[in-house]
C-alpha positions in Angstrom: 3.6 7.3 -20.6 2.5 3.8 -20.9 5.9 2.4 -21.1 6.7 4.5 -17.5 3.6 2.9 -16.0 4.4 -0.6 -17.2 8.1 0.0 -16.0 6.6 1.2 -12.4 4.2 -1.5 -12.4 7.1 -3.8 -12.6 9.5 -2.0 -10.4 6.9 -2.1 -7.8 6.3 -5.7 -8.2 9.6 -6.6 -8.2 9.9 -4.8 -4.5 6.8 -6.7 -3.0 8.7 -9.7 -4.1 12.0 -8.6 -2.0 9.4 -7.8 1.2 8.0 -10.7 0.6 11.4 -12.4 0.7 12.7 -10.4 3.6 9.3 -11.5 5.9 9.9 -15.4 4.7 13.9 -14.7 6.4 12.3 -12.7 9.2 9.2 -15.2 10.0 11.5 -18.4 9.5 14.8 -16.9 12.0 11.6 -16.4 14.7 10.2 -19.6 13.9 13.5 -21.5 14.2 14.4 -19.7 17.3 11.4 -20.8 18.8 11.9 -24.1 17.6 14.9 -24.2 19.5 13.6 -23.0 22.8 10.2 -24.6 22.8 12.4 -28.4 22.1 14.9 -27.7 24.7 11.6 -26.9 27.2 10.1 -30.2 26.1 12.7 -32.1 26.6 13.3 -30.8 30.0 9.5 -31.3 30.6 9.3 -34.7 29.8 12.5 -35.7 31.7 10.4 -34.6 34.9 7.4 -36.0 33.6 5.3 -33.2 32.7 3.8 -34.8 29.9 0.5 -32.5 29.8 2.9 -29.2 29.7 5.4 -30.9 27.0 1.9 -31.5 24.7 1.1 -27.8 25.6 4.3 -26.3 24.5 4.2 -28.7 21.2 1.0 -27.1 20.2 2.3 -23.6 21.3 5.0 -24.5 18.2 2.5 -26.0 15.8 0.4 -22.7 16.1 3.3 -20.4 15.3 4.6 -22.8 12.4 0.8 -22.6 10.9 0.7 -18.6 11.0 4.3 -18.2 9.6 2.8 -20.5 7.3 -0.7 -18.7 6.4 1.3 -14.7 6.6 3.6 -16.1 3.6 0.9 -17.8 1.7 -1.4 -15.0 1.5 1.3 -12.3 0.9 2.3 -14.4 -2.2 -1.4 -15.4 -3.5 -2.0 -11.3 -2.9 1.2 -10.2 -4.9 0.1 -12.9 -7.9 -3.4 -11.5 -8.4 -2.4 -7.4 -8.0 1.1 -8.6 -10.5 -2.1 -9.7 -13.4 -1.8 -6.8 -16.3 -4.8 -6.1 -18.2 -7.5 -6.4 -15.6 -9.9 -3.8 -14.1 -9.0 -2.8 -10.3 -12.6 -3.9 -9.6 -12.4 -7.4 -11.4 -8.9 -8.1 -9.7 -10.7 -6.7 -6.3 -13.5 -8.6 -6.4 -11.8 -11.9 -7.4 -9.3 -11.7 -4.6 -11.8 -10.6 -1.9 -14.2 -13.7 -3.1 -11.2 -16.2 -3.4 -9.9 -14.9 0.5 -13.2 -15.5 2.1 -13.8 -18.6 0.4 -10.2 -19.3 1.6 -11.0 -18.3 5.2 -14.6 -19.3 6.3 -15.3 -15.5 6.5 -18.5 -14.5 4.5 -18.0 -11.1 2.7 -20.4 -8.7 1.0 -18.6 -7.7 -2.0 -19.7 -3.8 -3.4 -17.1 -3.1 -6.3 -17.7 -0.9 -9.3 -15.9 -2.8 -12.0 -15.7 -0.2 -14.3 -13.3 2.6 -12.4 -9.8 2.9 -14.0 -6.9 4.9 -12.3 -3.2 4.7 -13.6 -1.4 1.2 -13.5 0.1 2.1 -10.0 -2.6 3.9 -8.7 -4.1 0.7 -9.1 -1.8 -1.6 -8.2 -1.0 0.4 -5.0 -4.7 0.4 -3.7 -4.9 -3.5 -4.5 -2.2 -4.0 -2.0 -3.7 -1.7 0.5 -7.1 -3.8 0.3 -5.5 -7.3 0.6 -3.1 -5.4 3.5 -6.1 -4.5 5.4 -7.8 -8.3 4.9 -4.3 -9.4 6.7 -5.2 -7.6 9.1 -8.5 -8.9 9.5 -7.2 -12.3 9.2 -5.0 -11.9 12.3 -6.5 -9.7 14.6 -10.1 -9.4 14.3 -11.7 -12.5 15.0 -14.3 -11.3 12.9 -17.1 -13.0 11.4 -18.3 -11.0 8.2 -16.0 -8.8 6.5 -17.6 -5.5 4.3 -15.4 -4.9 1.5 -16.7 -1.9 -1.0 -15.2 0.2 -3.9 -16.9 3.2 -5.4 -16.1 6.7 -6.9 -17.8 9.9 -5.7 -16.8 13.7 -6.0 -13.8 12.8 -8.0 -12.2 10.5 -5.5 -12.4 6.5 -5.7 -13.0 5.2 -2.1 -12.5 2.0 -1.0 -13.6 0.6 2.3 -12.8 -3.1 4.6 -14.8 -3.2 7.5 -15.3 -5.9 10.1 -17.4 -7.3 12.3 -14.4 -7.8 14.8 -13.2 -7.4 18.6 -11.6 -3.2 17.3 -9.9 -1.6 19.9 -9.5 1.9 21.0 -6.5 3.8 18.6 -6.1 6.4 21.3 -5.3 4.1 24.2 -1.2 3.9 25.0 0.2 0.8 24.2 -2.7 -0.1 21.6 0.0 -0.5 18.6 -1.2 -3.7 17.3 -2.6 -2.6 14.2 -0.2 0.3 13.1 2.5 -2.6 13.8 0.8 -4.7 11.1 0.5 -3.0 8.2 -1.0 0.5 8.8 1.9 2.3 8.4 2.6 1.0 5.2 -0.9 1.3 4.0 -1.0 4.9 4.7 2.6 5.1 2.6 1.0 3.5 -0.1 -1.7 5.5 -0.3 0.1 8.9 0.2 2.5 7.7 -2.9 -0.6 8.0 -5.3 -2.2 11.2 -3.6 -4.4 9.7 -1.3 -4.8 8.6 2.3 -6.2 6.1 4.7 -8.3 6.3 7.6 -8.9 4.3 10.7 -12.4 4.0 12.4 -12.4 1.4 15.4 -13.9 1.1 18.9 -13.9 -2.1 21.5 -16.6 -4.8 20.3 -17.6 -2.6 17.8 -15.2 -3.6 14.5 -12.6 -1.9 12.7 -12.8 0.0 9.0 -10.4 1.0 7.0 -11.2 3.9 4.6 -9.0 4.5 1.6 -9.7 7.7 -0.7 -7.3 8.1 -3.7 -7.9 11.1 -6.0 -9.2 10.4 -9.3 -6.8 12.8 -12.1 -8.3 15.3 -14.5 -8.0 14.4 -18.1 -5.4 17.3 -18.4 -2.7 15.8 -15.8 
């Protein structure tokens, strides 16, 4: 049994490396596209003189270079902390969550029972769904304190990310952003170990993302 969850663990590691990988290809195709359009629109703006819209359309580029840039960096920074054998899910939770705020600028009130244990990819699985949902707040929130807790309660481990952010309405049509980043593979992830995820957001009021993975009898 141990052997099967140390082969998982790799296995599964091995296939955050290749979408890792494919985003890197993905991101840098966009980025270089854009590269090629925004030059081509400078150079047609300062032929005319436009100076102030050529300087506009350079910093357009610089922005989209920096968050190719950041999207890649945390991705790989997540996938090296959740890849560590041998630590607790609350010790490898609460140093990542630390380390990203400290990263970001973005206090965070850390509440994480070091002492819950789950299988290997159990664990590894609701890691990824914790630094998923900090992505998340990274790029659409515009939050300024982040809530992350991890606790266990009528047999379940539940582990929550909340902001402080702009949220938005789920029910509206063509409100997509955040199943488009990462909720649909959260909620794959978490169905792969028995659990789920839920999404709790309104306008001006923050987003929270609920994770509850089922904790299994001594007998299974």
């Amino acid at each position: 049994m141990l052997e099967d969850n140390r082969q998982n663990r790799e296995f599964l590691v091995a296939e955050e490396r290749l979408r890792i990988a494919d985003e890197m290809h993905d991101g840098l195709a966009q980025v270089l596209a854009y590269v090629n359009t925004k030059a081509q629109a400078v150079k047609e703006l300062l032929r005319a003189g436009r100076t102030e819209d050529a300087i506009r359309h350079l910093d357009q580029l610089a922005s989209a270079a920096r968050e190719v840039y950041g999207d890649t960096r945390e991705s790989i920074l997540g996938l090296r902390n959740a890849a560590v054998p041998g630590r607790s899910l609350g010790d490898a939770l609460h140093d990542y969550v630390s380390s990203w705020g400290d990263r970001h600028g973005i206090p965070c009130r850390i509440r994480i029972d070091r002492d819950m244990r789950l299988s290997e990819i159990a664990e590894l699985q609701l890691q990824l769904i914790v630094q998923e949902s900090l992505a998340n707040v990274l790029k659409h929130a515009k939050a300024k304190h982040v809530e992350v807790s991890l606790h266990q309660a009528d047999g379940k481990i539940l582990a929550t990310v909340q902001d402080d952010g702009v949220g938005f309405n789920p029910e509206l049509p063509g409100r997509a952003e955040f199943p488009r980043f990462g909720l649909a593979t959260m909620r794959e992830r978490a169905e792969s170990i028995g659990g789920h995820v839920r999404l709790d957001s309104s306008p001006g009021k923050g987003t929270r993302i609920t994770v509850e993975v089922p904790i299994p009898s001594p007998s299974s």
